[in-house]
Structures are given as structure tokens and as C-alpha cells.
N, C-alpha and C positions, 0 to 999 in steps of 0.2 A: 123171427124176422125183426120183430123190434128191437130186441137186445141186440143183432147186428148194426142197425142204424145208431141206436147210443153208444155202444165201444166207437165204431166210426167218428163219429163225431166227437167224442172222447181226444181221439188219436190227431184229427185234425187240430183241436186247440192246441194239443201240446205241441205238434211240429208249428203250430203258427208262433205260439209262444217264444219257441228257440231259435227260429227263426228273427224273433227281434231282438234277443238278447247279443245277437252278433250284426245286427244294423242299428247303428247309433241314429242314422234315418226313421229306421220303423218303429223305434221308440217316441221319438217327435208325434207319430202322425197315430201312436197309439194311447198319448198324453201320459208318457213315462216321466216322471217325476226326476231324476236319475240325470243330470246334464254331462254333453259330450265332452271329451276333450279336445282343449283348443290350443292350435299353437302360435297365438296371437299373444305377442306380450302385454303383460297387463297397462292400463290405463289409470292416469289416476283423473279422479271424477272434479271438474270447476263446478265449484260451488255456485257461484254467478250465472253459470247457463246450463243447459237441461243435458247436453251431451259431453260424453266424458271426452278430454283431451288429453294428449300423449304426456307421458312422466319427462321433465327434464331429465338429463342426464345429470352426475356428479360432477361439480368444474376439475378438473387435472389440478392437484397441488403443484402451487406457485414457489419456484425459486426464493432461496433468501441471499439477496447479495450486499457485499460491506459496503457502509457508506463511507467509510475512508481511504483516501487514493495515495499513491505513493508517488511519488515525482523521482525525477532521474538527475535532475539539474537540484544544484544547489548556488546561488550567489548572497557572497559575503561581504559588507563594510562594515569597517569599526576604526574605533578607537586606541592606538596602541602607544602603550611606554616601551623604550629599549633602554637596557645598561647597557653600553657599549665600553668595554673593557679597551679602551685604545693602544694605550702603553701602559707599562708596569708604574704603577703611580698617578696614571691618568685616566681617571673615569668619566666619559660623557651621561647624563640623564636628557633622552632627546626621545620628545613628544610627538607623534605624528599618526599615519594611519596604517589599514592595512587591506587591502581586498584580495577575493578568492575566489574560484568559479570549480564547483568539484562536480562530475559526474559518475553517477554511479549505474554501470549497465544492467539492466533489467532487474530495475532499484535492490539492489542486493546490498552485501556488505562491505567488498570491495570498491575502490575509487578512485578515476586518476584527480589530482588533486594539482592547481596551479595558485601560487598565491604571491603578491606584490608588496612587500613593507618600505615604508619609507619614514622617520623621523631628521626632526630640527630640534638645534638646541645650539646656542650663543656660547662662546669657547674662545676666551682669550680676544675679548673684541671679536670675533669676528663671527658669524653664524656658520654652523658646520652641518653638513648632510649627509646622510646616509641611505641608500636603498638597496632594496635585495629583490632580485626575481628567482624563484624557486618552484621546481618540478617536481611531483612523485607520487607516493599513493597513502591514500588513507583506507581504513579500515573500524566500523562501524556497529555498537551492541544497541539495539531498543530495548532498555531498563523498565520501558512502562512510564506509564502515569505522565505522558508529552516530552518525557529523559529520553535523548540521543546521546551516547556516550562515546566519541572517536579517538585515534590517538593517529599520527601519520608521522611519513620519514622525505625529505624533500633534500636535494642539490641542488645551487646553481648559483649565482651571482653576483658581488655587491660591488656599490661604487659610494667612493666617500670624496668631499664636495669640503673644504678646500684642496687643492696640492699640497702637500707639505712637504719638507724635504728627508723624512723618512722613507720615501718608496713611492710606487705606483698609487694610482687612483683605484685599481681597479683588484677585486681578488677574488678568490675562489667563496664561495659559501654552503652550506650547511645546516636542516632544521630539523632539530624531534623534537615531537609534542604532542599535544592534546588538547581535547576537551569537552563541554557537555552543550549542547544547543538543547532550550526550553521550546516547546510546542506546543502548550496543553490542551490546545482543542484541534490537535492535526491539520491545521490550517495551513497555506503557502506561508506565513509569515512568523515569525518567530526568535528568536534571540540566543545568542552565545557568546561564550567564554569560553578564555583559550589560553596558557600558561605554553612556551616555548624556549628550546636552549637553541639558540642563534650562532654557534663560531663561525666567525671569519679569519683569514690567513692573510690581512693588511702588516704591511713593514717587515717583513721576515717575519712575522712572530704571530703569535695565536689569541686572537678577543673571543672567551670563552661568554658570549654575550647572554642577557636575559630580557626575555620580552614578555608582556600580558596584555591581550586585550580583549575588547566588550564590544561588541554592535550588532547587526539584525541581518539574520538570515530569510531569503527569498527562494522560495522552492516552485519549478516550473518544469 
């Protein structure tokens, strides 16, 4: 009869046993060394106060965007010389200026391109004028290093300032060219040079003209 009661009790520890090893509870309350799992994300612990407080998150990586903008507008003054070829034997050297206004749609490489020249220059007593309005497109390489390299093709106008009795006032015109606009810190403002063949179709006849000029470009 006694060895009945120790098997029994025997049998009883081991079912209470296994019993706790499948309650994460009745290990707590049988001071199971063994901690539950949790599905609480971890904490990380402030130093400054006794209770631990939640982990920031990671910040989202931050975009990197250019600090250099591209403008669509371009306007041009300067400074321009013309050889004006007038007649066979007759060459004017006449000083004066030049402006241009170029847009280029969604700043690319192409451009409509309008530009206005006009020179003076004193000729037999008398001062003589000349001006051109011209239409067409330019076309545009970035070299680097603040270099804009263009070259363009233009139509359209001239009128020469006295009458003379060779022909009209007025003629047909004509421009290929080029050239390089400086920018070195990609700024609105900036400087060009420009090397141009100018013919015009005054008096029956053909001024196979040459022109150069220098002044500061405005980008907006």
C-alpha cells in the first residue's frame, strides 16, 4: 500500500511537470527560469529614465536633386562689325549692334531663333545704314566647363539707308553662323561670340557680307 501512494505521486509530478512545459503561464507561477515568447517589438531602453521607449524608425533616403536649372529663353545684345560688300569695288566697314531673343522648347537642342542687326558707317559724305531682321532655328551642343557651342540658319530682310540710284531700298537677306556663349557658373547671365556670313541681293547683285559680334547673354 505504501509503494502504491509513491508510484502515485510519482505519476502526479510528472503529469504536473508536462503540464507546464506546454503553459508558458504555469511556468511564471512555477518560477521557470525559461522566458516566453513575445510578440512585442523590441524597445530600445532611454538612458535618462527608468522605462524603456519605443526605437525610432530609419528616415526614408532623401532624393538628390541638381542644383543647376535650365532656362528656355535666351536674350542677346552686343556689339557687332559688318563688311558690307555693296558694289564690286565698294566696301562699307559699318559699326553698330545686334539683338536676339531664342527659345528653346523644353530647354533641349533645338530653337526658334529671331535676331535684329543694324550698322552705320559714313560713306562718301554721307552716313549709310543698314539693317536686317532675320528668322530661323538654331541648334545647340553643351561642351562642358560653362561652353555652349550653336551654330543657326536665318531668312529675312534688309533695308539700306541712303537711296541711291542703283535699285531699291529694300532686299531679300540671308544668315549662317555661329558660335560659343561662356557660362561658367550656369548662371542667367553670361557672354557670346558669334562669327556670321550675312548675303544680301541689293542693286541686282549679291553682298556676300561678313559680320562678328560680342555681348551678354540673359537666360530666363
Amino acid at each position: 500500500m505504501k509503494q502504491v501512494a509513491i508510484w502515485g505521486a510519482v505519476l502526479l509530478m510528472m503529469a504536473s511537470a508536462a503540464h507546464a512545459q506546454g503553459n508558458p503561464a504555469s511556468l511564471e507561477r512555477f518560477g521557470s527560469s525559461t522566458p516566453a515568447l513575445s510578440l512585442v517589438a523590441p524597445v530600445a531602453a532611454d538612458p535618462g529614465a527608468g522605462d524603456p521607449v519605443p526605437a525610432e524608425p530609419e528616415p526614408a533616403p532623401q532624393g538628390v536633386y541638381g542644383v543647376l536649372q535650365n532656362y528656355n529663353w535666351q536674350a542677346y545684345v552686343g556689339f557687332t562689325h559688318l563688311t558690307f560688300y555693296e558694289l564690286p569695288g565698294v566696301t562699307g566697314q559699318l559699326n553698330g549692334f545686334n539683338m536676339s531673343l531664342v527659345y528653346y522648347p523644353h530647354s533641349g537642342h533645338w530653337a526658334g531663333d529671331g535676331e535684329f542687326v543694324t550698322g552705320f558707317a559714313p560713306q562718301y559724305g554721307v552716313n549709310t545704314h543698314l539693317a536686317m531682321g532675320l528668322g530661323g532655328v538654331r541648334y545647340r551642343v553643351d561642351v562642358g566647363h560653362g561652353l555652349e557651342v550653336w551654330g543657326h540658319g536665318m531668312v529675312g530682310g534688309a533695308h539700306f539707308y541712303p537711296q541711291t540710284a542703283f535699285g531699291s531700298q529694300d532686299a531679300f537677306a540671308f544668315d549662317v553662323g555661329g558660335g560659343v556663349d561662356l557660362n561658367p557658373h550656369h548662371r542667367r547671365l553670361g557672354f557670346r561670340g558669334q562669327l556670321d556670313w550675312s548675303p544680301t541681293l541689293f542693286f541686282g547683285t549679291h553682298q556676300y557680307n561678313l559680320r562678328e559680334s560680342v555681348g551678354i547673354v540673359y537666360r530666363f
